[in-house]
C-alpha positions in Angstrom: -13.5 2.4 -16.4 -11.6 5.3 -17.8 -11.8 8.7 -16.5 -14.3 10.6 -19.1 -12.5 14.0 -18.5 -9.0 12.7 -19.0 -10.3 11.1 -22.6 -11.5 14.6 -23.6 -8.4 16.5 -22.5 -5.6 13.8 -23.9 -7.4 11.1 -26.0 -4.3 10.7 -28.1 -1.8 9.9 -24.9 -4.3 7.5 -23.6 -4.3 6.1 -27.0 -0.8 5.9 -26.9 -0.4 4.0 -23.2 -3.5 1.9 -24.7 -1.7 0.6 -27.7 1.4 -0.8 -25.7 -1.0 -3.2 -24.3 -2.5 -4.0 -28.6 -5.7 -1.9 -27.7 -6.4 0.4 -30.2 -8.4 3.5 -29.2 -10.7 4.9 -31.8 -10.1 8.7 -30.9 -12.8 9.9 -33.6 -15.8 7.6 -32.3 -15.5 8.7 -29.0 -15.5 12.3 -29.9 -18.6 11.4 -31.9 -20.2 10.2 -28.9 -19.2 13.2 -27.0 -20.6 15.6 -29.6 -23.6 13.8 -29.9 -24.0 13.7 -25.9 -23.4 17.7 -25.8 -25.9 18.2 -28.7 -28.7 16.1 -27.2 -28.2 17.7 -23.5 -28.5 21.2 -25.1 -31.5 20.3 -26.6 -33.4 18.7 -23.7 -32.4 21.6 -21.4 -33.4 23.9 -24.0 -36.7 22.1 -24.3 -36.8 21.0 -21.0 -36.3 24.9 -20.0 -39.6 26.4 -22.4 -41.7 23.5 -20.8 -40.9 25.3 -17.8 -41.5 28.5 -18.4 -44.7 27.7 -20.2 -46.0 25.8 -17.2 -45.7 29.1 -15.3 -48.0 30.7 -17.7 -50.0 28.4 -18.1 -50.7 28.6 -14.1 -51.6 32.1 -14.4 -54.1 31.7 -17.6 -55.7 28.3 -17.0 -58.2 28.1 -19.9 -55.7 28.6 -22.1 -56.0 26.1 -25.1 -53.2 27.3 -26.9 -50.5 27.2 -24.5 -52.0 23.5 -23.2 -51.7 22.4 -26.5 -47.7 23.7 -27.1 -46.9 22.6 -23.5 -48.6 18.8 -24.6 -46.2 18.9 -27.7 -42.7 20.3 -25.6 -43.6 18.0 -23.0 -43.5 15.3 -26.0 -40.0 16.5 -27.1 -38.7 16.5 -23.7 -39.7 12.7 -23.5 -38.1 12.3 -26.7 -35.0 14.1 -25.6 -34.3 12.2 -22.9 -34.9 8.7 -24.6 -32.3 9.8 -27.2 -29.5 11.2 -24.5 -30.1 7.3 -22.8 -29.5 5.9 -26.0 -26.3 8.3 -26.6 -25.4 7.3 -22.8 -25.7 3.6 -23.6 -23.2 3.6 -26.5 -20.7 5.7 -24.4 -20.8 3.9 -21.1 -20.6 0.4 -23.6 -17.9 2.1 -25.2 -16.3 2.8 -22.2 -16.8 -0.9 -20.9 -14.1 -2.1 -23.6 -11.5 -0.4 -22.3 -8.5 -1.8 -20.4 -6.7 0.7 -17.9 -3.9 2.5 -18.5 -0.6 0.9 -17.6 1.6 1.8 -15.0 4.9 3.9 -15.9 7.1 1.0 -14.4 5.3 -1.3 -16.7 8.0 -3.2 -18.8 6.6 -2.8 -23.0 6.4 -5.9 -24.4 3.8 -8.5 -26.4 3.0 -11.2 -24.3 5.0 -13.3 -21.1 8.0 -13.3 -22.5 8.9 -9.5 -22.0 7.8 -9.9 -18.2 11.0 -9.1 -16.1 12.2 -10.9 -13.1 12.7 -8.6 -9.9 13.7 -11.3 -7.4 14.4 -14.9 -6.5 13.8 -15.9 -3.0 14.7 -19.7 -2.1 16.8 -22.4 -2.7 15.6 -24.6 -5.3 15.5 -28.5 -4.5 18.3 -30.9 -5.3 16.8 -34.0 -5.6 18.7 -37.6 -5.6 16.2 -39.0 -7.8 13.9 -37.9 -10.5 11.2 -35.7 -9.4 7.5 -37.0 -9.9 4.9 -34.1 -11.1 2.1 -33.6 -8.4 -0.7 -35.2 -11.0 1.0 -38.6 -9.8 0.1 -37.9 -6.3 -3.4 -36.2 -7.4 -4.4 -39.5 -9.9 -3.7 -41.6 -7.3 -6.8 -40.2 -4.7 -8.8 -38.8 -7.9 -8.5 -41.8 -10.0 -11.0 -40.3 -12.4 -13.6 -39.6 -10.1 -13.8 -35.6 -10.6 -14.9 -36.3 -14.2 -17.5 -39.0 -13.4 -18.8 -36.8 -10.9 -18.6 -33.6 -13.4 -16.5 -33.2 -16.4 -12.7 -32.3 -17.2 -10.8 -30.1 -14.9 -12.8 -31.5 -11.9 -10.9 -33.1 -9.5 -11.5 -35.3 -6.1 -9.0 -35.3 -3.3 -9.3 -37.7 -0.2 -7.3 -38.9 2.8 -4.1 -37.3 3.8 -4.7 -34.7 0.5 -8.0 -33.4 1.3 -6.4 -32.8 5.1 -3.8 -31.0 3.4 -5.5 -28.8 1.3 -7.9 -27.5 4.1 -5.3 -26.8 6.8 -3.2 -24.9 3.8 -6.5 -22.7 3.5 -6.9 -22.4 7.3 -2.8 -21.5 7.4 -3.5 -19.0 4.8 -6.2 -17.2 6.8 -4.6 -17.3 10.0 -1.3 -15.4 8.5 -3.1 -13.0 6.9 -5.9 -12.5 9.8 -3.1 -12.8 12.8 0.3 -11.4 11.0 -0.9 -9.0 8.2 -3.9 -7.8 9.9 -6.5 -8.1 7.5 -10.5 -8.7 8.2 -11.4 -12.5 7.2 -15.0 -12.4 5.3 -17.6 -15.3 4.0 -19.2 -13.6 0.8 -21.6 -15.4 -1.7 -20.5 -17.6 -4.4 -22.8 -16.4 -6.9 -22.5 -13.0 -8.1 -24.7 -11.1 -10.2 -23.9 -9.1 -13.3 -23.3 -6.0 -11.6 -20.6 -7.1 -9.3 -19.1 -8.5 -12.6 -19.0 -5.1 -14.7 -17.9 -3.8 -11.4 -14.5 -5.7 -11.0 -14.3 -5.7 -15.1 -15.1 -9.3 -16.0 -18.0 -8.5 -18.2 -19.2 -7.4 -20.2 -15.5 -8.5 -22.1 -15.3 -11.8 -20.2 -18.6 -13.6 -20.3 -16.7 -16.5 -21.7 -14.6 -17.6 -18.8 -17.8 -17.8 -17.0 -20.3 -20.0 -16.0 -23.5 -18.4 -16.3 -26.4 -20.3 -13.9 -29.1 -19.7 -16.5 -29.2 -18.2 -19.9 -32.0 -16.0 -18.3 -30.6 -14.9 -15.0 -27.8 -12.5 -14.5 -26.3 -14.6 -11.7 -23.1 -16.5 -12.5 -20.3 -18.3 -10.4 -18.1 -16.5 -8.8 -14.7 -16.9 -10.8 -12.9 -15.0 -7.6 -13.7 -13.8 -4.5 -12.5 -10.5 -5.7 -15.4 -10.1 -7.0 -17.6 -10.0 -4.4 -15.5 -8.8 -1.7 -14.2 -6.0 -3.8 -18.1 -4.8 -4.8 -19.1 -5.1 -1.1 -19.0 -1.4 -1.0 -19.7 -0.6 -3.9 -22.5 2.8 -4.7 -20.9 3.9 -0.9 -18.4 6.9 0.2 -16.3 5.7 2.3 -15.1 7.4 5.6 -11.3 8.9 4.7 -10.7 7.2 7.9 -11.7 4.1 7.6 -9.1 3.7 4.8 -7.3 1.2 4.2 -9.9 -1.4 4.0 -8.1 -5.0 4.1 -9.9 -8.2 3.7 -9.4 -11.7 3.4 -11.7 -14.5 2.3 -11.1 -17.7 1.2 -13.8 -19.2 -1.5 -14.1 -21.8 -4.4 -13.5 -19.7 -7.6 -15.5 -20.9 -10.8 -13.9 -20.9 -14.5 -14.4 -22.2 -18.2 -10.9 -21.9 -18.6 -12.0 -20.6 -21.9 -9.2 -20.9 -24.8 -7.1 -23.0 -22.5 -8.0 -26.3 -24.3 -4.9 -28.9 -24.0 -3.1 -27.1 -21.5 -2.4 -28.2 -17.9 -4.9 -31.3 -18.5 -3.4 -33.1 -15.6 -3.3 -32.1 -12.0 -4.1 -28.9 -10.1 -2.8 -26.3 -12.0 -5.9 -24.8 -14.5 -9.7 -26.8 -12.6 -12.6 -25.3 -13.6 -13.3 -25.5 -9.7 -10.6 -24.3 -7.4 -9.9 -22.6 -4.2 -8.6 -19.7 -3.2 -7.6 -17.0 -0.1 -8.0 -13.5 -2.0 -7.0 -10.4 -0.4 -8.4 -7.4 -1.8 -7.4 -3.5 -0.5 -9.5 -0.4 -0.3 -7.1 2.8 -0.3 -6.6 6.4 -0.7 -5.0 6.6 -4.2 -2.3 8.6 -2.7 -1.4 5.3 -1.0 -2.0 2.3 -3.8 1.6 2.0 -4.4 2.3 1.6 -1.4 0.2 -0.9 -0.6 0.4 -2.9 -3.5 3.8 -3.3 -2.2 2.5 -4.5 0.9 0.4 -6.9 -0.7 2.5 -8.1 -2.5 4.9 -8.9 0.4 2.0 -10.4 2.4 1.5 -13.1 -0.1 5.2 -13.5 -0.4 4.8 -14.2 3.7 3.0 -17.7 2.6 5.8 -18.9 0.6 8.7 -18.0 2.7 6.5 -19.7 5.7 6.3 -22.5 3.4 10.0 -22.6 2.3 9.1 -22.9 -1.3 11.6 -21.3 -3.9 9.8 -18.4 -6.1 10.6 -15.5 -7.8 8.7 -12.2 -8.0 7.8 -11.3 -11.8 6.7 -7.6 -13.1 4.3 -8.3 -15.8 4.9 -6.4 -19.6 2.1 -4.6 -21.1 1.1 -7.5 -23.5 0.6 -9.6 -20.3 -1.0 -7.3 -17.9 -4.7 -7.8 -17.1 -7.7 -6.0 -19.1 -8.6 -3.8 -15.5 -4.9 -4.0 -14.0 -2.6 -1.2 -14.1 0.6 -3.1 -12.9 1.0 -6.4 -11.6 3.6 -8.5 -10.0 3.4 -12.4 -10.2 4.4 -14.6 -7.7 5.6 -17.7 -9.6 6.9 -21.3 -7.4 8.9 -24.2 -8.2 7.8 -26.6 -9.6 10.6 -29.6 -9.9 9.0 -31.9 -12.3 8.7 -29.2 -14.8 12.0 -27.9 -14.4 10.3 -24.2 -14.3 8.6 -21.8 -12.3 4.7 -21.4 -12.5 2.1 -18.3 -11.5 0.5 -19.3 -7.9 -0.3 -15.2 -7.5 -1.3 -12.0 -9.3 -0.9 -9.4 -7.1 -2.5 -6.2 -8.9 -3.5 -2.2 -8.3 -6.1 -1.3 -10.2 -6.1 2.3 -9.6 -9.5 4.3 -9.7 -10.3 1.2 -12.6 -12.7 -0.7 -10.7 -14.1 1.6 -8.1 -15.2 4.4 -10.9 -17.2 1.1 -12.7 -18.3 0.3 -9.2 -18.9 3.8 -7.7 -17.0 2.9 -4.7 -15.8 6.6 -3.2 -14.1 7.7 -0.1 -15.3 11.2 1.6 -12.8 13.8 1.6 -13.1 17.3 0.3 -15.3 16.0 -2.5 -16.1 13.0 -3.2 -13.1 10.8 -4.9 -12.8 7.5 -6.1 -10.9 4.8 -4.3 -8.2 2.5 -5.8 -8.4 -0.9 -5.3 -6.0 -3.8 -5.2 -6.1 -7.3 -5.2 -3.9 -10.4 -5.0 -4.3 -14.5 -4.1 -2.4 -14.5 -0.8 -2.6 -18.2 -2.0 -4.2 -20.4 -5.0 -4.8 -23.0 -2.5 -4.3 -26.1 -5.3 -1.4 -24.6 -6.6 0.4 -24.1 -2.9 -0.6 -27.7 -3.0 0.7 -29.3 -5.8 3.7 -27.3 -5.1 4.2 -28.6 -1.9 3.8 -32.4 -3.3 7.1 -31.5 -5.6 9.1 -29.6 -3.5 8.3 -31.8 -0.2 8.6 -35.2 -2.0 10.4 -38.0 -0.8 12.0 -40.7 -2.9 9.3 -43.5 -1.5 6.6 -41.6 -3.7 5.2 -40.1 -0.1 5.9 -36.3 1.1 6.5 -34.4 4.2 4.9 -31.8 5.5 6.1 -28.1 5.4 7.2 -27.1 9.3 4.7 -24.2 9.5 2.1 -26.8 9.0 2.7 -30.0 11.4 0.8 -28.0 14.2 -2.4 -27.9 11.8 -1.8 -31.9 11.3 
């Protein structure tokens, strides 16, 4: 969410930094809101304020009928008042809801993916003596179909040597992170409620890519674990002290893959069900950029580990998440596909997420936090990037060095 006071004093440069990511800021409605806020606070305080001083005289003439009766009708008005400034509020906050954050000044301008701008390639990519299989032939072999039996599209069943695999990549994942980068590992629900979502800005613009448990609940599947790790503090003040806050948790993540229809159909790139080590960041906002670098290098550490070629990518405008303010994508090899493909987003969502959230740290006032997120890895994707980059020309694969000791 938007800083109120920085829409009143410059709604037409945030409308400018909005548009370069195709949000158009109506300037006019939210000064209509504003004015319409002001004018209904004036008159409940002014109401609110006679009620007051009638009650005092009231208190010193009690039989008064008169006065009871012109207290009974401000009293009325002050009811009314405030029903009408909670109506005014609901409009703004939803109108404040819709809004992405502001971009980043390093933010490359562009309209979509193909303005995103390459800051470094790290790795040697692959030459292979034979043609490189995709990892859906390694994936169809232990799913066989079984994931949509069992539930639907995009649902997929690993055994054997592949299930091994995937769990000690998790386990590898946390230990790095826990033992290396020093963050706090964490086991968090995988239901969330619709709360935690406005919190991290998946609803109320998102609802879509979810999957609600009921139509009258407000508890849905988590569709990241920066969700509920990042709304673990949230209504709290912080300790300046105990900033930065670094944690790690590794969870199934939940999506509808809304829109996506026909892409990525085979293998383990877009599931409706996958898993995934998050890292989320609690800072001082003198220090977000800063350690988005850091983060950003931490999930770099699980590729290098690895040895997988990637690349680090800066994300345009167009392509920049609805609550990001700058992010930088890890993108891997991938052989079979001739191309490199997202297996990270590592974000900063300045004061975003925590002014939605109410999540403060204690200094001389009290000041919002930033927060920052990243996958520090997609676990499926580190997978099926593995089975390309580790293939052998029998149809088998090796295991990555870093991981023999967890076989």
């Amino acid at each position: 969410m938007l800083d109120k006071k920085l829409l009143n004093k410059s709604p037409e440069l945030v409308k400018k930094n909005l548009s370069s990511r195709g949000y158009i800021l109506n300037v006019d409605q939210w000064k209509n809101l504003e004015e319409e806020r002001k004018i209904a606070q004036v008159n409940l305080e002014t109401n609110q304020e006679n009620l007051n001083k009638l009650s005092k005289e009231i208190s010193k003439s009690k039989d008064d009928v008169k006065l009871k009766d012109q207290a009974s009708s401000l009293s009325a008005l002050v009811k009314q008042d405030k029903e009408i400034l909670q109506s005014i509020q609901n409009n703004i906050d939803e109108f404040l809801l819709d809004i992405p954050n502001l971009l980043g000044e390093a933010v490359p301008i562009g309209e979509d993916e193909t303005s995103n701008q390459i800051i470094e390639e790290i790795g040697d990519i692959p030459n292979f003596s034979f043609e490189p299989k995709p990892h859906s032939f390694f994936i169809e072999k232990t799913d066989q179909g079984r994931g949509v039996k069992i539930a639907k599209s995009r649902f997929t069943v690993l055994s054997g040597e592949l299930a091994k695999l995937h769990r000690v990549i998790g386990q590898f994942m946390i230990d790095t992170h826990t033992n290396i980068h020093g963050y706090e590992e964490l086991y968090v629900p995988y239901i969330v409620n619709k709360t935690s979502l406005i919190g991290t800005g998946q609803l109320p613009k998102f609802e879509e890519d979810l999957f609600k448990l009921t139509e009258s609940s407000d508890l849905y599947l988590a569709p990241t674990a920066e969700v509920p790790v990042t709304n673990l503090h949230r209504d709290e003040k912080l300790n300046l002290e105990q900033l930065p806050l670094k944690y790690v948790c590794h969870s199934p993540c939940f999506r509808s893959e809304a829109g996506s229809y026909g892409k990525d159909t085979k293998g383990l790139i877009r599931q409706h069900q996958f898993d995934k080590v998050e890292l989320v960041k609690i800072c001082h906002p003198d220090k977000s950029e800063d350690e988005h670098e850091k983060l950003i290098e931490d999930a770099s550490k699980i590729l290098e580990l690895l040895e997988l070629p990637f690349r680090k990518v800066i994300l345009s405008s167009g392509d920049t998440g609805f609550s990001a303010s700058k992010t930088v994508d890890l993108e891997v090899w991938f052989p079979s596909q001739n191309s490199y493909r997202e297996i990270s987003s590592c974000s900063n969502f300045t004061d975003f997420q925590s002014r939605r959230a109410n999540l403060k740290y204690k200094d001389k006032g009290n000041e919002y936090c930033h927060t920052l997120n990243g996958s520090g890895l997609a676990i499926g994707r580190t997978l099926a990037a593995i089975l390309e980059n580790y293939q052998t020309e029998d149809e088998n694969f090796i295991y990555p060095e870093v991981l023999k000791k967890y076989i």
